[in-house]
N, C-alpha and C positions, 0 to 999 in steps of 0.2 A: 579854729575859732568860729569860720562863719557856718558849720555847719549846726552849731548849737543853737544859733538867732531861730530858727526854726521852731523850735521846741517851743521858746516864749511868745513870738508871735500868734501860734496855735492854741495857746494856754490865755492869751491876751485876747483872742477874739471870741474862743470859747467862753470868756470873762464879762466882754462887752455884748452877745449872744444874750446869755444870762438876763443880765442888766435889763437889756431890751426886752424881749418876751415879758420880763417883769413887770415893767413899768407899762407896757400896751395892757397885758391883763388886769393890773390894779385900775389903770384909770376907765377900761370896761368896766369894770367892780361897781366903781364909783358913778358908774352914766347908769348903772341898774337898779342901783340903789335908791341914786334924784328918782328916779321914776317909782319908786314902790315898792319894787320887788327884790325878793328876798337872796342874798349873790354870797356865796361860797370861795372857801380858797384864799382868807387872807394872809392866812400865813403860810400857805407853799408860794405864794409870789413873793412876798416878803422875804423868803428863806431864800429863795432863787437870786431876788436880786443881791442880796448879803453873799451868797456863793460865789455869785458874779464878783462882786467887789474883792472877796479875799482870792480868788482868782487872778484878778487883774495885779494883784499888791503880789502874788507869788512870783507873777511873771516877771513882774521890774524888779524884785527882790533880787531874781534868779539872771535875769539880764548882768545888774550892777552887777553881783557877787562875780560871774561867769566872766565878764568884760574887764573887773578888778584883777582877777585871778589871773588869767593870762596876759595881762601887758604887765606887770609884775616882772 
């Protein structure tokens, strides 16, 4: 059993990763923007962080399911 927690931890912070980078790039976006100038990329961060989120929902999906399955 505990050698699977591995796989979603890995898959969970690959998730939260994501997330992050995303959210630091958009709100650069947004400090380049107030100022004038012309900023790129809203939708591969956007994409990124949405990756990240279905990432994270895989992980706990894949937890429950794994941790259901074997005390069964």
């Amino acid at each position: 059993m505990h050698h699977h927690i591995y796989r979603e931890l890995i898959t969970a912070i690959g998730g939260l990763l994501f997330i992050m980078i995303g959210i630091t790039r958009q709100r650069e976006r947004m400090r380049l923007i107030r100022s004038g100038k012309k900023a790129e990329g809203a939708l591969l961060y956007t994409t990124l962080i949405i990756a990240g989120m279905c990432l994270l929902v895989f992980a706990v999906g894949l937890f429950i399911y794994e941790s259901g399955h074997y005390h069964v």
